[in-house]
MARTIRO-81687 format. One record per atom (N, C-alpha, C, O, CB): residue number from 0; residue in one letter; atom name; x, y, z. Coordinates in steps of 0.2 Angstrom, whole numbers, m for minus. Glycine has a CB too. Example, Ala and Ser with C-alpha at 12.3 -4.5 7.8 and 13.67 -1.06 7.14 Angstrom:
BEGIN
MIFI  num  residu  atome     c1     c2     c3
MIFI    0       a      N     66    m28     39
MIFI    0       a     CA     62    m22     39
MIFI    0       a      C     66    m16     39
MIFI    0       a      O     71    m17     42
MIFI    0       a     CB     57    m22     45
MIFI    1       s      N     64    m11     35
MIFI    1       s     CA     68     m5     36
MIFI    1       s      C     64      0     39
MIFI    1       s      O     67      6     40
MIFI    1       s     CB     70     m3     29
END
This chain:
BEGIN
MIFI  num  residu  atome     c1     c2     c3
MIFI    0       x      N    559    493    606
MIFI    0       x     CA    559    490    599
MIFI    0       x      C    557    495    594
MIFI    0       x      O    552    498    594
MIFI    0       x     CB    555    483    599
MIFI    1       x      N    562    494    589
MIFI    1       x     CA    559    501    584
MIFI    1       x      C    556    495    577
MIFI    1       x      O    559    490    576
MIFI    1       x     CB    567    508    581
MIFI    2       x      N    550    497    574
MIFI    2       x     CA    547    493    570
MIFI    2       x      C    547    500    566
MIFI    2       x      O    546    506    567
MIFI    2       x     CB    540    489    571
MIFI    3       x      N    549    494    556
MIFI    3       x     CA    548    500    549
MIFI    3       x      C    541    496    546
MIFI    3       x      O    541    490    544
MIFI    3       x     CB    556    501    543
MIFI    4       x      N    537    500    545
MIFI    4       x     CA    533    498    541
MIFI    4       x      C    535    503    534
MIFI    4       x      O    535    509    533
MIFI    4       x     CB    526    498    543
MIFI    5       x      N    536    497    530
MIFI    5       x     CA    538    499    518
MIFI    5       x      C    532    500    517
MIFI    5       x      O    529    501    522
MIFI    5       x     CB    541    491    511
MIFI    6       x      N    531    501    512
MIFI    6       x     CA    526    500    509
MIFI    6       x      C    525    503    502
MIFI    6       x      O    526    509    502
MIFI    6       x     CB    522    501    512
MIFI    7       x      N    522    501    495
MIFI    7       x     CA    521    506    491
MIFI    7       x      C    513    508    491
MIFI    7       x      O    510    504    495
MIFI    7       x     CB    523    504    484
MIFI    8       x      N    510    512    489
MIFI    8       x     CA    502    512    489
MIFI    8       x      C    500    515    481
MIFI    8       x      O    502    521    480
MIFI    8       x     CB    500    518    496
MIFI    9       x      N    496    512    476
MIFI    9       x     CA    495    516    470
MIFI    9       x      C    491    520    470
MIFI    9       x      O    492    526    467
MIFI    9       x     CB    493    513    467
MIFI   10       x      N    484    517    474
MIFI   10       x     CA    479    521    478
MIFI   10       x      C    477    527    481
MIFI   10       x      O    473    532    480
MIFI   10       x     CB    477    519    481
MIFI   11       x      N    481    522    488
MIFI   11       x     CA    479    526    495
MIFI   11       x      C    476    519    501
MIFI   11       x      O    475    521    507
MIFI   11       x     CB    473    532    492
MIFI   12       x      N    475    513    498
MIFI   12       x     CA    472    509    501
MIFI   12       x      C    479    507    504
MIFI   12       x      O    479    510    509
MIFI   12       x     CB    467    504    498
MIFI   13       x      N    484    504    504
MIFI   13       x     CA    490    501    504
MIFI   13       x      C    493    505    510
MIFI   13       x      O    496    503    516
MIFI   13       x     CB    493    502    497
MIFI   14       x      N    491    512    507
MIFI   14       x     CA    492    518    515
MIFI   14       x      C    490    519    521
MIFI   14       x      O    493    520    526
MIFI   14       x     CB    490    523    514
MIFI   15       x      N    482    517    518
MIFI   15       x     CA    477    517    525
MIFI   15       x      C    479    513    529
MIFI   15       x      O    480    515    535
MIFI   15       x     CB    470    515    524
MIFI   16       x      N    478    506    527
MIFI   16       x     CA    481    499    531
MIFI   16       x      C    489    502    536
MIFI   16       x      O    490    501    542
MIFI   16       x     CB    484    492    525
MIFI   17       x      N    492    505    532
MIFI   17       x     CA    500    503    535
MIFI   17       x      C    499    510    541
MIFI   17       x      O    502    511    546
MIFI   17       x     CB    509    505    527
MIFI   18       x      N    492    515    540
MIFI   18       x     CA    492    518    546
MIFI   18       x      C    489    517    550
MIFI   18       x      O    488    521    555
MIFI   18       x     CB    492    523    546
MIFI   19       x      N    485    511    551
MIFI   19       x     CA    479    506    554
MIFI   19       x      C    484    504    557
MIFI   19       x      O    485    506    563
MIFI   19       x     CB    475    501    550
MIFI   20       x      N    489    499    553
MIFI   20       x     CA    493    493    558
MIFI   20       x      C    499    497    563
MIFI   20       x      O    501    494    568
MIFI   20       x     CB    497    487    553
MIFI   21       x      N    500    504    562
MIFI   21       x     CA    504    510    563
MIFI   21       x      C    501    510    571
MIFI   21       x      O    505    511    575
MIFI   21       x     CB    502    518    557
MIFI   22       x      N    496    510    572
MIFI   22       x     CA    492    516    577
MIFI   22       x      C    491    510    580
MIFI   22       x      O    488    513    584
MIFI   22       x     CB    486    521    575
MIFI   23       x      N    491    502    581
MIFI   23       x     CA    489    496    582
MIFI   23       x      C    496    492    585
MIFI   23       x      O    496    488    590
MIFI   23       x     CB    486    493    576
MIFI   24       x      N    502    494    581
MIFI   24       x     CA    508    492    587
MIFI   24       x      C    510    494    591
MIFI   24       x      O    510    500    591
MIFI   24       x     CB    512    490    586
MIFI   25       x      N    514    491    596
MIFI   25       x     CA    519    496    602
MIFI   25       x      C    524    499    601
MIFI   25       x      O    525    501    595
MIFI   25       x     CB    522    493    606
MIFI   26       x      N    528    501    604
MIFI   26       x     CA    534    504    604
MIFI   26       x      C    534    510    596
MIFI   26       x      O    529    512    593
MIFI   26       x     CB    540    496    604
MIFI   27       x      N    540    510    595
MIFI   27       x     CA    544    515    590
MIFI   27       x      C    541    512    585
MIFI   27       x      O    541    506    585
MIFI   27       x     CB    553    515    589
MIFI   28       x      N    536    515    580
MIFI   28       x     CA    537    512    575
MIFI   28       x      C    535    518    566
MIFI   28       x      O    529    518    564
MIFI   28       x     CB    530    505    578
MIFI   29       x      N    538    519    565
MIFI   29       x     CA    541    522    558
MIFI   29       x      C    536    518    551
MIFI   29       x      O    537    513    549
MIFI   29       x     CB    550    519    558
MIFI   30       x      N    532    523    549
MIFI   30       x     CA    527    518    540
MIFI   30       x      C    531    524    537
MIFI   30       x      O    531    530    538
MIFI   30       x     CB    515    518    538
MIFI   31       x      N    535    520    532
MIFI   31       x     CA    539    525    526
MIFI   31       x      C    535    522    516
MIFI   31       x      O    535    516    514
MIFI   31       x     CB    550    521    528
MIFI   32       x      N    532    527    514
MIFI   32       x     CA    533    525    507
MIFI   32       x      C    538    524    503
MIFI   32       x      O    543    527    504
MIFI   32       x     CB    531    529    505
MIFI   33       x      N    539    519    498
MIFI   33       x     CA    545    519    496
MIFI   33       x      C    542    517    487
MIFI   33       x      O    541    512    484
MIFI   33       x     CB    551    513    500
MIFI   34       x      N    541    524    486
MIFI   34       x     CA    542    523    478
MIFI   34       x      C    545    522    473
MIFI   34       x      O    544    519    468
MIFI   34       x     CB    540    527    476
MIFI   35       x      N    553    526    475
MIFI   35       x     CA    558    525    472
MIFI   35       x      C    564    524    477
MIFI   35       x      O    562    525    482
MIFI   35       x     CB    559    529    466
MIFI   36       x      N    571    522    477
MIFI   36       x     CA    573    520    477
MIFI   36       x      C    577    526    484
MIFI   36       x      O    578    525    490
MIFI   36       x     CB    574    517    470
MIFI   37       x      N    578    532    480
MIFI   37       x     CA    577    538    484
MIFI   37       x      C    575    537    492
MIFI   37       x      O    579    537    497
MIFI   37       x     CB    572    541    482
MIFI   38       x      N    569    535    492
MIFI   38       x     CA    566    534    499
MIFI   38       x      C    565    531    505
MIFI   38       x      O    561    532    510
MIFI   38       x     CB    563    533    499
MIFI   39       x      N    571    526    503
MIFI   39       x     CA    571    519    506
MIFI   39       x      C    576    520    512
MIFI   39       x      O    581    523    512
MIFI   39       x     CB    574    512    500
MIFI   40       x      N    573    518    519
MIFI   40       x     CA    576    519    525
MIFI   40       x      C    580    515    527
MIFI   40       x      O    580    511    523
MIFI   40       x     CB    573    520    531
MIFI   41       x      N    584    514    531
MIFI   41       x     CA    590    511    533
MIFI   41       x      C    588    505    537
MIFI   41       x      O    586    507    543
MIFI   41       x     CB    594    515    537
MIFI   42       x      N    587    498    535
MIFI   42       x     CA    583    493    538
MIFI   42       x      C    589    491    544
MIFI   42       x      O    587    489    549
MIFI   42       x     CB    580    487    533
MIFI   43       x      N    594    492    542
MIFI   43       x     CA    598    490    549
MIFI   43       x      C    595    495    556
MIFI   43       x      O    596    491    561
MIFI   43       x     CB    606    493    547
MIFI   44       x      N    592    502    556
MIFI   44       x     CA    589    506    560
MIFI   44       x      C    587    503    564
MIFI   44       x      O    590    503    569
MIFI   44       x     CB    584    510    558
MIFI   45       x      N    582    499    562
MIFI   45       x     CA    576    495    566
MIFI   45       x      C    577    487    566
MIFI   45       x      O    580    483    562
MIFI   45       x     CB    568    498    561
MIFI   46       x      N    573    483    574
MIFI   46       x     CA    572    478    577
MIFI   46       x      C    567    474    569
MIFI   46       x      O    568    469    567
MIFI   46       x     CB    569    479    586
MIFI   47       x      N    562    479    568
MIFI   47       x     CA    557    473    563
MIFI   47       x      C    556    475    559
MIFI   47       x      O    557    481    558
MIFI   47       x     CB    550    472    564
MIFI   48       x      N    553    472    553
MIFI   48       x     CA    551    476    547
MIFI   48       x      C    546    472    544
MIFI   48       x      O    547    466    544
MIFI   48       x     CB    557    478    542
MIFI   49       x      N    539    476    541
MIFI   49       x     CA    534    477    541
MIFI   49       x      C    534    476    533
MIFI   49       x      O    540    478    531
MIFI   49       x     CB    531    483    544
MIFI   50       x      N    532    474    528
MIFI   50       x     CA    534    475    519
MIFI   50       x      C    526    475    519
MIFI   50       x      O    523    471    522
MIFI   50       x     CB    539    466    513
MIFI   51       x      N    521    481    515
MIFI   51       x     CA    515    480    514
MIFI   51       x      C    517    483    507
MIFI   51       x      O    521    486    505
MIFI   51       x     CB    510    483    518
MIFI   52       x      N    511    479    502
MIFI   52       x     CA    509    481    495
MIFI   52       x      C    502    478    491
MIFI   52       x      O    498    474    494
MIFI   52       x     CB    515    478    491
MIFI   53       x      N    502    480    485
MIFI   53       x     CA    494    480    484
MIFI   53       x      C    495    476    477
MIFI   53       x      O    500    478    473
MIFI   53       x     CB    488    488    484
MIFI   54       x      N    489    472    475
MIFI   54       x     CA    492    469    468
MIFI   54       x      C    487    473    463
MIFI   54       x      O    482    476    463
MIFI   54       x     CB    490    459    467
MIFI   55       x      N    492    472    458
MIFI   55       x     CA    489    474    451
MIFI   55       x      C    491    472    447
MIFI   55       x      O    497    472    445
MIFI   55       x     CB    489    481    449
MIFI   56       x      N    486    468    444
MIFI   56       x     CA    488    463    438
MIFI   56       x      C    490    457    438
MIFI   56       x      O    491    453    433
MIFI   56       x     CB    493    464    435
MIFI   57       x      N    489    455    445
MIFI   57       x     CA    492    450    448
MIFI   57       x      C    502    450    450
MIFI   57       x      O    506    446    449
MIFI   57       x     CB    490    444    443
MIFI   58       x      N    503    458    453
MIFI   58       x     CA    510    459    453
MIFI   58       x      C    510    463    460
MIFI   58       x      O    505    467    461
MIFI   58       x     CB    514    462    445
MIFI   59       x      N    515    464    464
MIFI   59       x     CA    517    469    468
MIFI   59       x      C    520    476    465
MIFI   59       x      O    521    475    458
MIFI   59       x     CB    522    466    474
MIFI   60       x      N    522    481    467
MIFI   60       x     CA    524    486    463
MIFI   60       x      C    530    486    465
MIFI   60       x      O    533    487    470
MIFI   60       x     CB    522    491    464
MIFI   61       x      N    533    485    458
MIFI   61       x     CA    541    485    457
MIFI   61       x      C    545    488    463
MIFI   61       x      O    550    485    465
MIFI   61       x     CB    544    491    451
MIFI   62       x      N    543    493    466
MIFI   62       x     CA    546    496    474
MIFI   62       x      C    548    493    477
MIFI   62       x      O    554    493    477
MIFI   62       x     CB    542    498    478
MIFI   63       x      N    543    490    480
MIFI   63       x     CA    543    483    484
MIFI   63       x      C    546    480    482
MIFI   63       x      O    550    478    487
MIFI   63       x     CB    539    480    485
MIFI   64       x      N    546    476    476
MIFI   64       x     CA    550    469    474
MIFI   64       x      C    557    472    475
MIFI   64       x      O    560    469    479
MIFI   64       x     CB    548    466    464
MIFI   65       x      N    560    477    472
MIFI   65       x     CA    566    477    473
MIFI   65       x      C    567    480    479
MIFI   65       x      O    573    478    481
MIFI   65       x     CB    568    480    469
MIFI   66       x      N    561    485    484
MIFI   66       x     CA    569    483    490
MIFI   66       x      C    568    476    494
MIFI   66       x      O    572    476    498
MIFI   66       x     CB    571    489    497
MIFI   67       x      N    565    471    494
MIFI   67       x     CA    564    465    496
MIFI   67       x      C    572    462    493
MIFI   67       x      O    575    458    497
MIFI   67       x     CB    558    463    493
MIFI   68       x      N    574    463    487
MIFI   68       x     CA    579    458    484
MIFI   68       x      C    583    461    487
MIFI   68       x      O    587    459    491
MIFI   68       x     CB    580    457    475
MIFI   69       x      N    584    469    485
MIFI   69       x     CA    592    472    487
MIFI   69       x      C    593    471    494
MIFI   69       x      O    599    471    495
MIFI   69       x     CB    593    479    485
MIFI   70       x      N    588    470    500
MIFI   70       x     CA    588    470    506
MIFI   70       x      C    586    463    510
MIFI   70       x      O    583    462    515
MIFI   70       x     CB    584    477    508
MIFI   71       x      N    587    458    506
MIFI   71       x     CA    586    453    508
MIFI   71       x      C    591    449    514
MIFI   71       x      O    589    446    519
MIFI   71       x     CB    586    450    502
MIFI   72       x      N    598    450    512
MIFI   72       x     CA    601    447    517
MIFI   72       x      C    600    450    525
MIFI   72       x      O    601    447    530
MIFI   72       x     CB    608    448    514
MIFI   73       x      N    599    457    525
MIFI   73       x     CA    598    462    531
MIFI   73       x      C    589    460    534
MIFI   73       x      O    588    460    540
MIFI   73       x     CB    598    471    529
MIFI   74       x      N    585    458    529
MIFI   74       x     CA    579    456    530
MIFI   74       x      C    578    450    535
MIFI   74       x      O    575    451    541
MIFI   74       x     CB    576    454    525
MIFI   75       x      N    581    444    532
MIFI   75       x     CA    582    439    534
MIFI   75       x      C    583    440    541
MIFI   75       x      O    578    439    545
MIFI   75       x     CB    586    437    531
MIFI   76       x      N    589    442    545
MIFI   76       x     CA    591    445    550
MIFI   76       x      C    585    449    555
MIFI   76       x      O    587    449    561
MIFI   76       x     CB    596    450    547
MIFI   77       x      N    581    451    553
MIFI   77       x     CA    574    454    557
MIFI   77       x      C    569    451    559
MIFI   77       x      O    569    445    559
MIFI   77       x     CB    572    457    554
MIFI   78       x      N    563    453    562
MIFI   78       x     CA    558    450    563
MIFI   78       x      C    554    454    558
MIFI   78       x      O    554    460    558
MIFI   78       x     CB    556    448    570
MIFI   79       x      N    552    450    553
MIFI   79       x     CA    548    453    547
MIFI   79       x      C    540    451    545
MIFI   79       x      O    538    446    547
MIFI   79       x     CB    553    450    541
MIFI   80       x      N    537    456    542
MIFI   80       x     CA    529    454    543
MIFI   80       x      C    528    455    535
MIFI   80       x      O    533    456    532
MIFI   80       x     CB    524    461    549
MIFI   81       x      N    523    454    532
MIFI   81       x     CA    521    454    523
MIFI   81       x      C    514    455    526
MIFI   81       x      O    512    452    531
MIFI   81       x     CB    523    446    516
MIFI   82       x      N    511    463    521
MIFI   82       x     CA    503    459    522
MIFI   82       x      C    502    464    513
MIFI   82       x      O    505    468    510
MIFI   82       x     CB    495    464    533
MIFI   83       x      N    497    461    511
MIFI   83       x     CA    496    465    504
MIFI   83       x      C    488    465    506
MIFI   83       x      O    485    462    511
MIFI   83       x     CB    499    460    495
MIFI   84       x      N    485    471    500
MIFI   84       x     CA    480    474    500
MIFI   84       x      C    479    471    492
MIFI   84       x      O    483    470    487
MIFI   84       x     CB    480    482    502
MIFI   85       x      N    471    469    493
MIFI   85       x     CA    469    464    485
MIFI   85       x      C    461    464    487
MIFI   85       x      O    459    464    493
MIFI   85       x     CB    473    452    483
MIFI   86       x      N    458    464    481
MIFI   86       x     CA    449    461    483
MIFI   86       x      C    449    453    483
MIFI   86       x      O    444    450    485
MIFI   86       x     CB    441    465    476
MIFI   87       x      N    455    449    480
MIFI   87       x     CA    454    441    480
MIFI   87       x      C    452    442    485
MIFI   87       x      O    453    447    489
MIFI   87       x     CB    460    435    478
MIFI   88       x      N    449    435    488
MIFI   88       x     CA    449    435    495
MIFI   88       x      C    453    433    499
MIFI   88       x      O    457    429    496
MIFI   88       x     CB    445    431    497
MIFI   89       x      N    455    433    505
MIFI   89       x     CA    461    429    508
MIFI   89       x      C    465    424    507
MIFI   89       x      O    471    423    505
MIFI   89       x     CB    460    427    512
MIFI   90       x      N    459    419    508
MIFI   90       x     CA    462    412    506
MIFI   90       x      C    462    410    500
MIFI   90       x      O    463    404    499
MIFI   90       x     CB    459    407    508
MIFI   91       x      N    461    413    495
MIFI   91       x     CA    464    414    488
MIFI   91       x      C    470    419    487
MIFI   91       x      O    475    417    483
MIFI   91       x     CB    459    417    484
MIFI   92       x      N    471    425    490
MIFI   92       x     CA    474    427    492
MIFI   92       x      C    484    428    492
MIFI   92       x      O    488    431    489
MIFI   92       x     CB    471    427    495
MIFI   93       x      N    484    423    497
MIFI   93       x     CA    491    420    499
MIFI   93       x      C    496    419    493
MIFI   93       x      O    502    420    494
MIFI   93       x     CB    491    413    503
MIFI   94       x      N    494    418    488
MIFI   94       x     CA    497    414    483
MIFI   94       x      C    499    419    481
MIFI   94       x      O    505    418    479
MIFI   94       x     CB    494    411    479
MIFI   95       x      N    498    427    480
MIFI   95       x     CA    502    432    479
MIFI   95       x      C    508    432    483
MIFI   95       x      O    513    434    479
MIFI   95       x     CB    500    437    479
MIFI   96       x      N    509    431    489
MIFI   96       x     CA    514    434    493
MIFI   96       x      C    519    428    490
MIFI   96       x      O    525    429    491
MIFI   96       x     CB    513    436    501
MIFI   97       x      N    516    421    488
MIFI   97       x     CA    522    418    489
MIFI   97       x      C    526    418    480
MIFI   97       x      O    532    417    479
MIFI   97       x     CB    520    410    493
MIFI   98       x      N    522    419    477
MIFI   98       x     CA    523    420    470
MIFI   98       x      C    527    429    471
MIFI   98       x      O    533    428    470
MIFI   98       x     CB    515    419    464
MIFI   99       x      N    526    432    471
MIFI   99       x     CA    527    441    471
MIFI   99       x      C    533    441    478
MIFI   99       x      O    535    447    478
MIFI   99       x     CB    518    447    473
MIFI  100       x      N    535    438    483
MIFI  100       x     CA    541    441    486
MIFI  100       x      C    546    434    485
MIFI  100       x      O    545    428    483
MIFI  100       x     CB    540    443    494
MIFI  101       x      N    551    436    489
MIFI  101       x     CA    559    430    488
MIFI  101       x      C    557    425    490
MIFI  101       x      O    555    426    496
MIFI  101       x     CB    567    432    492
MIFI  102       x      N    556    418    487
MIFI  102       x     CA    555    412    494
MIFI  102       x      C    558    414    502
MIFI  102       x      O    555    415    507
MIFI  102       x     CB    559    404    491
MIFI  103       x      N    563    414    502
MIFI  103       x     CA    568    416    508
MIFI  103       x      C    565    420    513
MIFI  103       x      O    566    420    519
MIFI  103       x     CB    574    419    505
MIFI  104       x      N    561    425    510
MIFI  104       x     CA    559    430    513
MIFI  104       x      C    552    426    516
MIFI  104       x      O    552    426    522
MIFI  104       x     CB    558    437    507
MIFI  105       x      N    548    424    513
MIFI  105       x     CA    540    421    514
MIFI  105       x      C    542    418    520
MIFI  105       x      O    539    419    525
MIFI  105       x     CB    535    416    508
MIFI  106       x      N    548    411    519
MIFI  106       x     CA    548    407    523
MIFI  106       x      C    550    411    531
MIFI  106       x      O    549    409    536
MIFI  106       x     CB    552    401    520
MIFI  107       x      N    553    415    530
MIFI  107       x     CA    558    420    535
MIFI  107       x      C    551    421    539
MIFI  107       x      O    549    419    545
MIFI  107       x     CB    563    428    531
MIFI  108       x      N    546    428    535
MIFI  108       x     CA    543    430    538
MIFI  108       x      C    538    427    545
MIFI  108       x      O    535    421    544
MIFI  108       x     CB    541    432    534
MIFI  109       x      N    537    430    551
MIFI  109       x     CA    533    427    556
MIFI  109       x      C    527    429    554
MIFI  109       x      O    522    427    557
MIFI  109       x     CB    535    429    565
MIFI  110       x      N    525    433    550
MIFI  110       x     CA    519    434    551
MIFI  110       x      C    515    436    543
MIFI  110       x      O    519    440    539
MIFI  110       x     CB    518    440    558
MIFI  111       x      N    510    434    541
MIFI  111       x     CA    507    437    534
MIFI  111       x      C    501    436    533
MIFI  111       x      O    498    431    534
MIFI  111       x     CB    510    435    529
MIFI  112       x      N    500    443    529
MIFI  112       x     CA    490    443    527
MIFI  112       x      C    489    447    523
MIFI  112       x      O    492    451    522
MIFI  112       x     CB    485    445    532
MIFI  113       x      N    482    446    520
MIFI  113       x     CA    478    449    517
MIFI  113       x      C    473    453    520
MIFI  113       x      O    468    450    522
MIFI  113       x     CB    477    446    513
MIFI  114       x      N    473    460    520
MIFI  114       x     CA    468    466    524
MIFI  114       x      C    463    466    519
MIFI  114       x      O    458    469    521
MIFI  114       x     CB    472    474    525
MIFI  115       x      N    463    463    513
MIFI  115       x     CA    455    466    510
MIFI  115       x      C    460    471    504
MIFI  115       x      O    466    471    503
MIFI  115       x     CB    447    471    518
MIFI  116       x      N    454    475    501
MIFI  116       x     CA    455    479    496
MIFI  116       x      C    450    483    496
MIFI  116       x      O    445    483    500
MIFI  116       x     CB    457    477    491
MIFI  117       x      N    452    490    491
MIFI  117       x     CA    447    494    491
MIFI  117       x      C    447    498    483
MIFI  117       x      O    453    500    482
MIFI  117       x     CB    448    499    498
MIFI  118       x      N    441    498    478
MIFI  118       x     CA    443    502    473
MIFI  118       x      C    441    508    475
MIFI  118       x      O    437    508    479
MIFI  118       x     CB    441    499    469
MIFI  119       x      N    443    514    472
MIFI  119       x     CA    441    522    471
MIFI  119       x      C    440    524    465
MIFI  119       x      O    445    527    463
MIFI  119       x     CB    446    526    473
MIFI  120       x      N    436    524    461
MIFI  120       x     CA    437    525    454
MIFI  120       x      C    438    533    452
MIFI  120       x      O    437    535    446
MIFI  120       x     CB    433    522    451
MIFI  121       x      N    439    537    457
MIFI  121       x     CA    438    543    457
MIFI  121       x      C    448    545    456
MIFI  121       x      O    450    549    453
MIFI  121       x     CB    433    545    465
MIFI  122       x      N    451    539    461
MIFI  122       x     CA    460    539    460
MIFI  122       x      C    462    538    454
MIFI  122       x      O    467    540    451
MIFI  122       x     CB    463    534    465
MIFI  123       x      N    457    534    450
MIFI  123       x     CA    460    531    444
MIFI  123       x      C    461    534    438
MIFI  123       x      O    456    537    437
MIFI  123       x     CB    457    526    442
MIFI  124       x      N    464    534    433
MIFI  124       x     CA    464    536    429
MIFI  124       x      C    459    534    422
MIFI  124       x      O    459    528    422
MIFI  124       x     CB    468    536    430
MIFI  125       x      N    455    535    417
MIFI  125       x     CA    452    533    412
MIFI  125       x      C    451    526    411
MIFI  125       x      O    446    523    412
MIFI  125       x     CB    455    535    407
MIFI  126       x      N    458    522    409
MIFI  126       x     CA    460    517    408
MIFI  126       x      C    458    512    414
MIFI  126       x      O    455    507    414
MIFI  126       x     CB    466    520    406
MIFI  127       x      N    463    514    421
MIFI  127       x     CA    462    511    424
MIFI  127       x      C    452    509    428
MIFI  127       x      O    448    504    429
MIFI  127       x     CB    468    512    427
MIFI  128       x      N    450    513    428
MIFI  128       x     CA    442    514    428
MIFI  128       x      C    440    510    424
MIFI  128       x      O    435    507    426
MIFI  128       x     CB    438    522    427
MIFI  129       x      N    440    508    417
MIFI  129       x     CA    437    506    413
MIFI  129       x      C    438    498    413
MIFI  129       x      O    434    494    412
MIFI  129       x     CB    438    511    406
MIFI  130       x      N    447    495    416
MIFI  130       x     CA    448    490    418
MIFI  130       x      C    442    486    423
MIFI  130       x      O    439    481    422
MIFI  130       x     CB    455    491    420
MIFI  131       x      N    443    492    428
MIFI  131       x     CA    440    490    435
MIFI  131       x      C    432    489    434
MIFI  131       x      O    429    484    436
MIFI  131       x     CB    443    496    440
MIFI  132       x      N    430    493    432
MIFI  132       x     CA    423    492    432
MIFI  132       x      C    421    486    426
MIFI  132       x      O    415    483    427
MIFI  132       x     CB    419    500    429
MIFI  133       x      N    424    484    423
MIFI  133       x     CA    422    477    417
MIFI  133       x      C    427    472    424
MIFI  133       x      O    424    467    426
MIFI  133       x     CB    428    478    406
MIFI  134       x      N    431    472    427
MIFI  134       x     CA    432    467    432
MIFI  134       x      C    428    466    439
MIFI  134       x      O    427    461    442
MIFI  134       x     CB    439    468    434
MIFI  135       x      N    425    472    441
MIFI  135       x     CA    421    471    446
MIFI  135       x      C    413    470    445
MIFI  135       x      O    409    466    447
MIFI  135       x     CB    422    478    450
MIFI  136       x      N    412    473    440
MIFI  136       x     CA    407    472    437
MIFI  136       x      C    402    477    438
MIFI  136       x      O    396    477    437
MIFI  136       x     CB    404    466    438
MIFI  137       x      N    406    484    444
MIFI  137       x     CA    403    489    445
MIFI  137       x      C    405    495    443
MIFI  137       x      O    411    496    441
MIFI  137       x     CB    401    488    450
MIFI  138       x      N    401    500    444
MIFI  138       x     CA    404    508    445
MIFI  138       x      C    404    511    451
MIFI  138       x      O    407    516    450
MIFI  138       x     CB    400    512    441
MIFI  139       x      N    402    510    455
MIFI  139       x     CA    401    511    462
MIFI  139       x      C    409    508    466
MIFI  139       x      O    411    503    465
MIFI  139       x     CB    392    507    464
MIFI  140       x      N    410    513    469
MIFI  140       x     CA    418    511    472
MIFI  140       x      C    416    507    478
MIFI  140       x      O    412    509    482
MIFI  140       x     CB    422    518    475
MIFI  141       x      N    421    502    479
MIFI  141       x     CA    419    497    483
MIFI  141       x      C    424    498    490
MIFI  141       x      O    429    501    489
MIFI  141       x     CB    420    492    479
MIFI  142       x      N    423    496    495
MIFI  142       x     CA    428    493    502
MIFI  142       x      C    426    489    506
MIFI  142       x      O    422    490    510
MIFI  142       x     CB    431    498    507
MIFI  143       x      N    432    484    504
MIFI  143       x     CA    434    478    508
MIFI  143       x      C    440    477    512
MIFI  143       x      O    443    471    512
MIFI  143       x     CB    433    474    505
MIFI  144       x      N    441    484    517
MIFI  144       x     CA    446    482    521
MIFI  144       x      C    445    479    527
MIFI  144       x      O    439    478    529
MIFI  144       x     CB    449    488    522
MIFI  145       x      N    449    475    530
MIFI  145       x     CA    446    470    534
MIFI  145       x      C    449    474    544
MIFI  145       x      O    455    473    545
MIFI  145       x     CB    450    460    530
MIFI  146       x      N    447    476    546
MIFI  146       x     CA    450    481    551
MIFI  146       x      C    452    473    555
MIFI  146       x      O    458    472    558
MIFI  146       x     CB    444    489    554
MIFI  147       x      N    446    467    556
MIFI  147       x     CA    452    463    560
MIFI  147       x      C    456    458    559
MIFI  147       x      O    458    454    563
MIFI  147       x     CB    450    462    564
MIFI  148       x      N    457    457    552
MIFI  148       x     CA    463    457    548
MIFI  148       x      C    470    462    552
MIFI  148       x      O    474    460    555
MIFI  148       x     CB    461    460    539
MIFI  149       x      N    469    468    551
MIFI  149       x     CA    473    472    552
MIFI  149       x      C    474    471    560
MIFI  149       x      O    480    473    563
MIFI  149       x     CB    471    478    549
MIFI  150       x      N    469    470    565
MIFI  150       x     CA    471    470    572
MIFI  150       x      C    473    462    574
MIFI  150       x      O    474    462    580
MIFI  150       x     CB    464    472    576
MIFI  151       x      N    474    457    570
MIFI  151       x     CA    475    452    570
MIFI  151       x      C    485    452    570
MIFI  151       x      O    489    450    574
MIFI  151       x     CB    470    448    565
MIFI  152       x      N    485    456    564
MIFI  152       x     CA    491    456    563
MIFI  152       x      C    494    458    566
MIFI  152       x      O    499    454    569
MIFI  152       x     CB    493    457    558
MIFI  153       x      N    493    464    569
MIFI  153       x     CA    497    467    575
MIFI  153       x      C    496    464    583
MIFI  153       x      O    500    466    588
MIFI  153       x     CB    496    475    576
MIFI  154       x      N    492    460    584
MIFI  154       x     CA    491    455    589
MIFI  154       x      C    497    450    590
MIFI  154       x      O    500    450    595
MIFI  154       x     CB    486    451    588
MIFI  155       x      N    498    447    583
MIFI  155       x     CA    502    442    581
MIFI  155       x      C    509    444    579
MIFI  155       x      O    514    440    580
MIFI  155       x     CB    500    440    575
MIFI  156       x      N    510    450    578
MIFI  156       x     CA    515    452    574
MIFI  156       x      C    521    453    585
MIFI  156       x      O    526    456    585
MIFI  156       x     CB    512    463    567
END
């Protein structure tokens, strides 16, 4: 079984996970970035496909949203996983994946989660630092990746 894990990452947290859950499943399994449009692998290739992304603003990154739409009909067709990276908590959480990907897609998917999040304010730019620290309420860089979050999914997955 060959598995693709998508994913965009703004960070690097988005990354970490997709090489967590990377090193955590069996068989063939392929983590591709897909920033633009350029990058995107051939989902027909592969038995599963993995979609990870991180919110900002309360949105996934355009990346993602679009190859979700344009690769929806071949999606469908797969066994498909969603997990996003956020500091909401979990169970607050969910409500992005179902608002931010295709209904079709959510309902399709066998498996979905939230790994936790992580800020760096060292990655960030001015702007975004100055967002983040008035939203967290700190300066000090935070992680809340959830490792068994991530060993859960690939149990399940």
């Amino acid at each position: 079984m060959k598995t693709l894990i998508v994913y965009d990452s703004t960070h690097g947290t988005v990354k970490e996970c997709a090489g967590k859950l990377e090193g955590r499943l069996s068989g063939e399994v392929t983590a591709v970035k897909i920033s633009n449009k350029k990058s995107w692998p051939v989902v027909d290739d592969f038995d599963n496909v993995i979609i990870g992304a991180s919110i900002h603003a309360g949105k996934i990154q355009k990346s993602v949203g679009s190859f979700c739409r344009e690769n929806l009909d071949k999606l469908t067709n797969k066994k498909v996983g969603i997990f996003l990276c956020t500091l909401t908590p979990a169970d607050q959480a969910f409500h992005y994946i179902e608002e931010q990907f295709p209904p079709e897609l959510v309902q399709h998917a066998s498996e979905k989660s939230c790994f936790g999040g992580a800020v760096h304010f060292e990655r960030m730019n001015f702007i975004e630092r100055f967002i983040m620290k008035k939203i967290t309420k700190s300066a000090s860089n935070i992680y809340q990746v959830s490792e068994d979050a991530i060993t859960h999914f690939a149990s399940e997955f």
